[in-house]
PyMOL CGO cylinders between C-alpha atoms (Angstrom):
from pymol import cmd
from pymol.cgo import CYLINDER

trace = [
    CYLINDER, 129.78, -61.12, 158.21, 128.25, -61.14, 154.34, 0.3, 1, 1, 1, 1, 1, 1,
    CYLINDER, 128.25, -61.14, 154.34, 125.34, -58.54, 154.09, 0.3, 1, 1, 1, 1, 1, 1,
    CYLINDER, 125.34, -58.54, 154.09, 122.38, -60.39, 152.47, 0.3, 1, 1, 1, 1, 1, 1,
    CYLINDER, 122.38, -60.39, 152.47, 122.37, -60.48, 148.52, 0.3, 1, 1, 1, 1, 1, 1,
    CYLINDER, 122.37, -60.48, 148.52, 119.05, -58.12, 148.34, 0.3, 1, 1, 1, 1, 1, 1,
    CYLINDER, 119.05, -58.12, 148.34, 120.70, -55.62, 150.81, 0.3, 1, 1, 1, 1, 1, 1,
    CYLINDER, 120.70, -55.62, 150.81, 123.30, -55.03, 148.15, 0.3, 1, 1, 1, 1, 1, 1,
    CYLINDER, 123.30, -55.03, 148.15, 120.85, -54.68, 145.72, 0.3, 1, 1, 1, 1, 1, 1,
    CYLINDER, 120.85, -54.68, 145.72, 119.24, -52.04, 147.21, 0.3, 1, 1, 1, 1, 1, 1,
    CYLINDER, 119.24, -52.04, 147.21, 122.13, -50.06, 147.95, 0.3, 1, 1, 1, 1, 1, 1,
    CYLINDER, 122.13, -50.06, 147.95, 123.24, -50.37, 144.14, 0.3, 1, 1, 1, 1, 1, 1,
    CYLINDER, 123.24, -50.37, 144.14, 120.02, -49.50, 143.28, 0.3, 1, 1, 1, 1, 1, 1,
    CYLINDER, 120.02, -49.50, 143.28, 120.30, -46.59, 145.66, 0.3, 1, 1, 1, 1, 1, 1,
    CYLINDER, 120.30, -46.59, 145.66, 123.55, -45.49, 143.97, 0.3, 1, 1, 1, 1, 1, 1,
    CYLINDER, 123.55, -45.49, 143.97, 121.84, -45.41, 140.91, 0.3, 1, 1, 1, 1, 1, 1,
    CYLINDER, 121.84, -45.41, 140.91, 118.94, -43.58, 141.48, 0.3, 1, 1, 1, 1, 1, 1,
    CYLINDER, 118.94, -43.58, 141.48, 121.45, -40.95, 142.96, 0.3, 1, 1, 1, 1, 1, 1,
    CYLINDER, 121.45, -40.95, 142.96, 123.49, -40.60, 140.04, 0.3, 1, 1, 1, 1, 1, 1,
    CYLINDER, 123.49, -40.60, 140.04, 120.21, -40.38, 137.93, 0.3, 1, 1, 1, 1, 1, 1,
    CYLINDER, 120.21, -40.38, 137.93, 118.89, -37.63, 140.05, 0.3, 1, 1, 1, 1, 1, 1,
    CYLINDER, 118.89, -37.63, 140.05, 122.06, -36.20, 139.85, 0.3, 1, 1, 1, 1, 1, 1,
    CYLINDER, 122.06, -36.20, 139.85, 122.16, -35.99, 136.11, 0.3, 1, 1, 1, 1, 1, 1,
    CYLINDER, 122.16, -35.99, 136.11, 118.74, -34.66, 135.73, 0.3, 1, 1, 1, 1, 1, 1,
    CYLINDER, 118.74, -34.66, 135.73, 119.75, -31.75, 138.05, 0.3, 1, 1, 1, 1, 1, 1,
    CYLINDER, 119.75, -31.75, 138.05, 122.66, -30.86, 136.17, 0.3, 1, 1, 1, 1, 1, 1,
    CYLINDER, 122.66, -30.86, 136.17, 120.38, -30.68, 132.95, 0.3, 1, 1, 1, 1, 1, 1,
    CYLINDER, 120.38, -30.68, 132.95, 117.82, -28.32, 134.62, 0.3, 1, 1, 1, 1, 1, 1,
    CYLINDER, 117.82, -28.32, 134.62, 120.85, -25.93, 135.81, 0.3, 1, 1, 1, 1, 1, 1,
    CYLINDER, 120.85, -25.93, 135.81, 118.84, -22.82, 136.83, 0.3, 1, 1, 1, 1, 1, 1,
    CYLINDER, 118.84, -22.82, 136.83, 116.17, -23.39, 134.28, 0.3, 1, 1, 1, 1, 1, 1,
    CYLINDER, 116.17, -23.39, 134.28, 112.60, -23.04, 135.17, 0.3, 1, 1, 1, 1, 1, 1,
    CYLINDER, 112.60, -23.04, 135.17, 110.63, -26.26, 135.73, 0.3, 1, 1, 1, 1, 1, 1,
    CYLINDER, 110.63, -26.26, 135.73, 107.33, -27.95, 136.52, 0.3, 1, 1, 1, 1, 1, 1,
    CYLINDER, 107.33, -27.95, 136.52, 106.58, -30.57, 139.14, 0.3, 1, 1, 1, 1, 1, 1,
    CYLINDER, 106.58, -30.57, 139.14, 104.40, -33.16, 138.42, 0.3, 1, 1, 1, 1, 1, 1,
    CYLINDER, 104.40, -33.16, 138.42, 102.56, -35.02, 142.00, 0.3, 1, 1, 1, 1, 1, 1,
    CYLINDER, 102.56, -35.02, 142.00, 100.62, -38.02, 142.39, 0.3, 1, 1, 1, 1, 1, 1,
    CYLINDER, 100.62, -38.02, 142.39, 99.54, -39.66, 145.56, 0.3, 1, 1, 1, 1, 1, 1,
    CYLINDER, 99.54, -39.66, 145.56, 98.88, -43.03, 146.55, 0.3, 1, 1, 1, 1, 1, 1,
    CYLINDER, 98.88, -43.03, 146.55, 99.14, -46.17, 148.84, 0.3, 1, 1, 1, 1, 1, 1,
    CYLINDER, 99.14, -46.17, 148.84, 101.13, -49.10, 147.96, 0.3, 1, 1, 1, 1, 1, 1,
    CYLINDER, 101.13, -49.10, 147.96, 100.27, -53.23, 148.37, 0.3, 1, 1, 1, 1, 1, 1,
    CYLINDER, 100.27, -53.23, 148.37, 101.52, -52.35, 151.96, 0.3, 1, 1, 1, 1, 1, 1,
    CYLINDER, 101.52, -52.35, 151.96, 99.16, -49.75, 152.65, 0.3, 1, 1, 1, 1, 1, 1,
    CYLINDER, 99.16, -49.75, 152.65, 102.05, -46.89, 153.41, 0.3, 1, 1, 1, 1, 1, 1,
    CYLINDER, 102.05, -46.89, 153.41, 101.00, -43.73, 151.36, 0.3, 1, 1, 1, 1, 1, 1,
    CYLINDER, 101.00, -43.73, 151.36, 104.04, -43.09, 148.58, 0.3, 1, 1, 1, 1, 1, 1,
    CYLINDER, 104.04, -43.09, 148.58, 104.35, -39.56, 146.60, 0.3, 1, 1, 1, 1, 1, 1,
    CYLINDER, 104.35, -39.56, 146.60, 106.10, -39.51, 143.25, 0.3, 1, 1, 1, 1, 1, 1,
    CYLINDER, 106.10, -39.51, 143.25, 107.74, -37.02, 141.91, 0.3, 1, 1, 1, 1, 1, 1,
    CYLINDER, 107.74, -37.02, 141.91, 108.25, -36.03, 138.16, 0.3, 1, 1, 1, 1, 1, 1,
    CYLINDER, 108.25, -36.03, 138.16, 110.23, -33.16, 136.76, 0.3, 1, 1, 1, 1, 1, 1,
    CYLINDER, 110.23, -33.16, 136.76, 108.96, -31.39, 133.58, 0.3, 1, 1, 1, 1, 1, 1,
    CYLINDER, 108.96, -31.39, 133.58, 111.90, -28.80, 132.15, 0.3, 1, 1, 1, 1, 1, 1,
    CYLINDER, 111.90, -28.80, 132.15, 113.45, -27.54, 129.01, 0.3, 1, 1, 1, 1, 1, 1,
    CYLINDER, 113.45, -27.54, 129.01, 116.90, -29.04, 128.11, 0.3, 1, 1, 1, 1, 1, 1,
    CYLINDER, 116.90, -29.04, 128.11, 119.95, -27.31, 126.51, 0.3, 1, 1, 1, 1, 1, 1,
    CYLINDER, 119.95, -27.31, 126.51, 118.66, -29.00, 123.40, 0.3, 1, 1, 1, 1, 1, 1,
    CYLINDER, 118.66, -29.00, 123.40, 115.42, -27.37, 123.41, 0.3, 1, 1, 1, 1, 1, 1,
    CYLINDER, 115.42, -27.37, 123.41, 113.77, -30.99, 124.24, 0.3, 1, 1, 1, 1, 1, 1,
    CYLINDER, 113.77, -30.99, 124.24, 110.74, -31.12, 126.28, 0.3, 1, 1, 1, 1, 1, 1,
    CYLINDER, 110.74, -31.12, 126.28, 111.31, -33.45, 129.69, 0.3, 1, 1, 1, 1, 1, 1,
    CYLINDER, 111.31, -33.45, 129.69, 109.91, -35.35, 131.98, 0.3, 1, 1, 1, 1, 1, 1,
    CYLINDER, 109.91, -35.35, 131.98, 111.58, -37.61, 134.32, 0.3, 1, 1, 1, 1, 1, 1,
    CYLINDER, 111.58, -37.61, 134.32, 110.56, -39.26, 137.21, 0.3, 1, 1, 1, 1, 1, 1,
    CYLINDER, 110.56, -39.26, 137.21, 112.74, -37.48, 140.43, 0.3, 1, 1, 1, 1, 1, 1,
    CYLINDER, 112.74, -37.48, 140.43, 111.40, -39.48, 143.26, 0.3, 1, 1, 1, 1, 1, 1,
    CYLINDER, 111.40, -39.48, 143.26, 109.19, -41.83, 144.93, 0.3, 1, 1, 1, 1, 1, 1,
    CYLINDER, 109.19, -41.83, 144.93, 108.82, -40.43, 148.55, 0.3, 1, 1, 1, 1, 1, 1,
    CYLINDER, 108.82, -40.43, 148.55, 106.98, -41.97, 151.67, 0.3, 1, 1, 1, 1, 1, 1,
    CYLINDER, 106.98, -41.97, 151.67, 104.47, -39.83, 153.60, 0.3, 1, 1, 1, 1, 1, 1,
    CYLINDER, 104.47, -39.83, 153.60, 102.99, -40.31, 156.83, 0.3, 1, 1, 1, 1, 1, 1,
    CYLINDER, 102.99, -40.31, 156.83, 99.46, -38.79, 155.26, 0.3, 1, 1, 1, 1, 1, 1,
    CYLINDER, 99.46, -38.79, 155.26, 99.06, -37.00, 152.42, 0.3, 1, 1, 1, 1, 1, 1,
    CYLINDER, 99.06, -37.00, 152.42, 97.48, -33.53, 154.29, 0.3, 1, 1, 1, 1, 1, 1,
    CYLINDER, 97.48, -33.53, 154.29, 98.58, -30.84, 151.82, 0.3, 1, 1, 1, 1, 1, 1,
    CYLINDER, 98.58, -30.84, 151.82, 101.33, -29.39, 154.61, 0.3, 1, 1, 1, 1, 1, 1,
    CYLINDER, 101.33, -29.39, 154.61, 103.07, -32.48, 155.11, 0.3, 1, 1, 1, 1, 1, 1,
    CYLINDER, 103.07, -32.48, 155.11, 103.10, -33.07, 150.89, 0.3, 1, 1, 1, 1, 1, 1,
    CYLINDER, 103.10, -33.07, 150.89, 104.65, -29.61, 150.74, 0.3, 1, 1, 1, 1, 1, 1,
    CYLINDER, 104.65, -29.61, 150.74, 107.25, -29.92, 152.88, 0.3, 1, 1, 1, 1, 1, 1,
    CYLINDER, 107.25, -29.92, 152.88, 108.31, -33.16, 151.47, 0.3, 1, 1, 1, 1, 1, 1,
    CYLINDER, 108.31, -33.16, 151.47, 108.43, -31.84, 148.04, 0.3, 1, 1, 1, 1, 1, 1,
    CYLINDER, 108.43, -31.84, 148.04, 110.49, -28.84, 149.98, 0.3, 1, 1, 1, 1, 1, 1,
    CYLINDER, 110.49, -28.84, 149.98, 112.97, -31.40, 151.24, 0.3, 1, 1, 1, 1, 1, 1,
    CYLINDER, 112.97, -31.40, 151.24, 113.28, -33.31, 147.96, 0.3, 1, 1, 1, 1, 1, 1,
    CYLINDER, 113.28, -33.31, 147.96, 113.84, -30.21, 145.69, 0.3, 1, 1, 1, 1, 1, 1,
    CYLINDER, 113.84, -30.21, 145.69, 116.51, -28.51, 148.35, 0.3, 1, 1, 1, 1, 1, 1,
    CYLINDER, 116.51, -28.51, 148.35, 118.32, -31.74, 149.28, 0.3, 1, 1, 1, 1, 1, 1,
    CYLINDER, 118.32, -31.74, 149.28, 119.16, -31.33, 145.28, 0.3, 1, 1, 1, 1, 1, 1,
    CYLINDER, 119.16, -31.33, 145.28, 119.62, -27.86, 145.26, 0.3, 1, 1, 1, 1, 1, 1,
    CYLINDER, 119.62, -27.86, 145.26, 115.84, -27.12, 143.07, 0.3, 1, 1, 1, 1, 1, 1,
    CYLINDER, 115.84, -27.12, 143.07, 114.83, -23.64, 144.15, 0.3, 1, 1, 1, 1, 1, 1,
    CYLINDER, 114.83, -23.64, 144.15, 111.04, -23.04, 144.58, 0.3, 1, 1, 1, 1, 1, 1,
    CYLINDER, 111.04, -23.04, 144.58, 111.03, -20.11, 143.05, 0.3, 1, 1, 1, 1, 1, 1,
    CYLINDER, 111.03, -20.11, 143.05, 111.68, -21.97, 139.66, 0.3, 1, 1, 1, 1, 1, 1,
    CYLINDER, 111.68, -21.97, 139.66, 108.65, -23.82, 139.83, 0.3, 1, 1, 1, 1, 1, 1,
    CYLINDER, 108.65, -23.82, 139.83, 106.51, -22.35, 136.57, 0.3, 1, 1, 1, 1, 1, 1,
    CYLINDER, 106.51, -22.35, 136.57, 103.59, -25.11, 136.84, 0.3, 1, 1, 1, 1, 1, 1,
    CYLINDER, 103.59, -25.11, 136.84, 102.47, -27.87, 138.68, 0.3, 1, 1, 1, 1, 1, 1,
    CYLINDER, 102.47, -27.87, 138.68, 100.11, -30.85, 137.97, 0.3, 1, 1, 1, 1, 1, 1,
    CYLINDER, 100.11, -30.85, 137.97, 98.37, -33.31, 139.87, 0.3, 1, 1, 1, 1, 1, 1,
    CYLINDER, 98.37, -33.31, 139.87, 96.06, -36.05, 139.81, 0.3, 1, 1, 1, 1, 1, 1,
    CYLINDER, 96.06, -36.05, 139.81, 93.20, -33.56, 140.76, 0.3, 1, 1, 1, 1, 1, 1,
    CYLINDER, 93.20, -33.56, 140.76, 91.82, -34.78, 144.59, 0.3, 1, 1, 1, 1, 1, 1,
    CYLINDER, 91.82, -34.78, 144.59, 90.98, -32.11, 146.45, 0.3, 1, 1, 1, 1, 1, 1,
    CYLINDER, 90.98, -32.11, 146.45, 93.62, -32.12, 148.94, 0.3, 1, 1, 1, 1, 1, 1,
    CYLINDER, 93.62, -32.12, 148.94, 96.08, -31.31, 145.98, 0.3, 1, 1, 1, 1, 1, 1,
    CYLINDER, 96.08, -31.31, 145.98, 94.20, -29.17, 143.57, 0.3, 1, 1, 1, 1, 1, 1,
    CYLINDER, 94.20, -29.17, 143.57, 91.64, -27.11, 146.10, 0.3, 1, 1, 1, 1, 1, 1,
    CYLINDER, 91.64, -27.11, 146.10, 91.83, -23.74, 144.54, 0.3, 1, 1, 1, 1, 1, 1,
    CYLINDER, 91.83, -23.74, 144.54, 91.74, -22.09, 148.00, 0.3, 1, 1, 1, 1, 1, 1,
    CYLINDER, 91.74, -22.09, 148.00, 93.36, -24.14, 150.41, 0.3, 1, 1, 1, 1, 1, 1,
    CYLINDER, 93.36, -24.14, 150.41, 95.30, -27.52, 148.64, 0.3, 1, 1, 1, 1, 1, 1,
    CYLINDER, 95.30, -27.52, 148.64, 98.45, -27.92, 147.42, 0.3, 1, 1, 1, 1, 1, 1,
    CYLINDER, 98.45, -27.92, 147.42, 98.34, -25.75, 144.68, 0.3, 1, 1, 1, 1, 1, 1,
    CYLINDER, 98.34, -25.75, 144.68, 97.62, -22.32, 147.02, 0.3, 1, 1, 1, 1, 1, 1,
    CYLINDER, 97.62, -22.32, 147.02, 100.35, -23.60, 149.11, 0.3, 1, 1, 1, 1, 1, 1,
    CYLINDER, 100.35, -23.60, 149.11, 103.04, -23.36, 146.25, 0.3, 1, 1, 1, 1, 1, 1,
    CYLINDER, 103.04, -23.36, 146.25, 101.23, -20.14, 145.05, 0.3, 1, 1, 1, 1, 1, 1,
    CYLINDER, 101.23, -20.14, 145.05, 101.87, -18.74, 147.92, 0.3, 1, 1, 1, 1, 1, 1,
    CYLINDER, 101.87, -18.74, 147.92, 105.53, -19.23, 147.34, 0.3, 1, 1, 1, 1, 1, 1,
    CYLINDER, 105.53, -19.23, 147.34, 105.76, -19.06, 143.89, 0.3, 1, 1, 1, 1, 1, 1,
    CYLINDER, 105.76, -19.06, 143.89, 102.87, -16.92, 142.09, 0.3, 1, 1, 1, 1, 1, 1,
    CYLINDER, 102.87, -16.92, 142.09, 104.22, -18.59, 138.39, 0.3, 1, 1, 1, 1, 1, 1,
    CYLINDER, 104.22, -18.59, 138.39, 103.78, -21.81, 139.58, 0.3, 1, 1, 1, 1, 1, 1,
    CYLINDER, 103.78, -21.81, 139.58, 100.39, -22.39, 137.85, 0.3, 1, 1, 1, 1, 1, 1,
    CYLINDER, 100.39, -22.39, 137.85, 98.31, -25.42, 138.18, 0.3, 1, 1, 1, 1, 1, 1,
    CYLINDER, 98.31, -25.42, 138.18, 96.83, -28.01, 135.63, 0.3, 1, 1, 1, 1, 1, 1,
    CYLINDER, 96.83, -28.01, 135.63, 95.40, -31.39, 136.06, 0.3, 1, 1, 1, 1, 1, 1,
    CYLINDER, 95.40, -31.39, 136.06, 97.81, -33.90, 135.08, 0.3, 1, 1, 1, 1, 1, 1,
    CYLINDER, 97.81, -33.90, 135.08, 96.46, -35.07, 131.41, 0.3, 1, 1, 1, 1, 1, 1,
    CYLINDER, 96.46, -35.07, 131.41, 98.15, -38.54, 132.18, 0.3, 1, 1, 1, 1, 1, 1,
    CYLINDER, 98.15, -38.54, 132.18, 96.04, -39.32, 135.05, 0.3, 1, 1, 1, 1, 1, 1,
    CYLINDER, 96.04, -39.32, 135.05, 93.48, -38.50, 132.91, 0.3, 1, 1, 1, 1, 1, 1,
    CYLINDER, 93.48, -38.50, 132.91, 94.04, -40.57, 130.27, 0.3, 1, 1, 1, 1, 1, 1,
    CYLINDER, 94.04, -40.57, 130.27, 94.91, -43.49, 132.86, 0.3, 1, 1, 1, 1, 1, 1,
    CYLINDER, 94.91, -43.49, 132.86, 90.99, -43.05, 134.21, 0.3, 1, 1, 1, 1, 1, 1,
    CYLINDER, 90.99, -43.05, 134.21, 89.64, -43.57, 130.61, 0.3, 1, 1, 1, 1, 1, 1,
    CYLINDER, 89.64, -43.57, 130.61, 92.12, -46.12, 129.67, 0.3, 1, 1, 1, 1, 1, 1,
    CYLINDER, 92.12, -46.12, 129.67, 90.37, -48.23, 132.87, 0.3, 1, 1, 1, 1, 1, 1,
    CYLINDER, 90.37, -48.23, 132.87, 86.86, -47.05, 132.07, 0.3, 1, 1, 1, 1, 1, 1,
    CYLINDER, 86.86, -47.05, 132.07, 87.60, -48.46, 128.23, 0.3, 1, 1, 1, 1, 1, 1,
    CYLINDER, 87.60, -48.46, 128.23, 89.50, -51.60, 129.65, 0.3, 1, 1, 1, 1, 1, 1,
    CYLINDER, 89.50, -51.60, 129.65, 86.23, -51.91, 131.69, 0.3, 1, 1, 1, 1, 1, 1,
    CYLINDER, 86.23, -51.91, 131.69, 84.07, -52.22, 128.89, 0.3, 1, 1, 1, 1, 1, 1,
    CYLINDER, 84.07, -52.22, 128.89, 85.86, -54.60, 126.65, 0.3, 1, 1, 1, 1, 1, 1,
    CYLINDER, 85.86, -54.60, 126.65, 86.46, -57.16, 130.03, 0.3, 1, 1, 1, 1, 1, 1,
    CYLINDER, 86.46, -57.16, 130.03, 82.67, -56.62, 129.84, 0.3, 1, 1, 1, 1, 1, 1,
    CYLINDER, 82.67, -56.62, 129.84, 81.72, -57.57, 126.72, 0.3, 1, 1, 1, 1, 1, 1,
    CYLINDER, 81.72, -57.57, 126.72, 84.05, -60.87, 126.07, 0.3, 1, 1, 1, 1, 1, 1,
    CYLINDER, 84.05, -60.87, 126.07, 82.05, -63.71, 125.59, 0.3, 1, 1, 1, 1, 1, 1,
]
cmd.load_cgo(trace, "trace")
């Protein structure tokens, strides 16, 4: 029996992604590197987590490269962590290599005291945290967008 066309699409695709995360761990080596989290629900509803790696390559070229796109069952800062964890391990990424982290700033993630970012403190006291300039620049890109949808005649 022939598997449908689209499930060999996605196992290509799967293949792929693989050999790209792959790749992108052999250039970090043992290198230090930064994550870079954002949080949010797709068309469906489910609550996805991407993942983006910030590090320094053999060239001396600044990175960043999208890792993953993970599912969560909720985005409570434990269950984040741990699949952050199980990303980084599953490709051999040691915590303790983590020099910064960024996020999209909701409180779950950034709280100072008890959010992500104390969570990975804990466990790594270099990996500080700054609000993800992109996210920023994605809320003023919308508030400007806003404006000129406004004022079209």
């Amino acid at each position: 029996m022939m598997k449908p066309l689209i499930q060999e699409i996605k196992e290509i695709l799967h293949i792929i992604a693989n050999k790209v995360r792959h790749k992108i761990r052999e250039d970090i080596g043992d290198s230090k590197f930064c994550i870079i989290i954002d949080e949010a629900h797709d068309e469906s509803k489910r609550e996805k987590m991407t993942i983006v790696l910030r590090y320094v390559d053999e060239k001396r070229f600044i990175k960043y490269n999208f890792f993953d796109l993970v599912h969560v069952q909720d985005t409570a800062i434990i269950t984040l962590k741990e699949e952050i964890c199980v990303i980084l391990s599953q490709h051999c990424l040691d915590v303790q290599n983590i020099r910064g982290q960024a996020c999209n700033g909701v409180s779950n993630i950034r709280g100072e005291w008890n959010g992500l970012q104390a969570l990975f403190l804990n466990d790594c006291p270099y990996a500080y945290y700054v609000y993800c300039l992109a996210h920023q620049l994605q809320l003023a890109l919308l508030v400007a967008s806003r404006e000129c949808l406004l004022k079209m005649p």
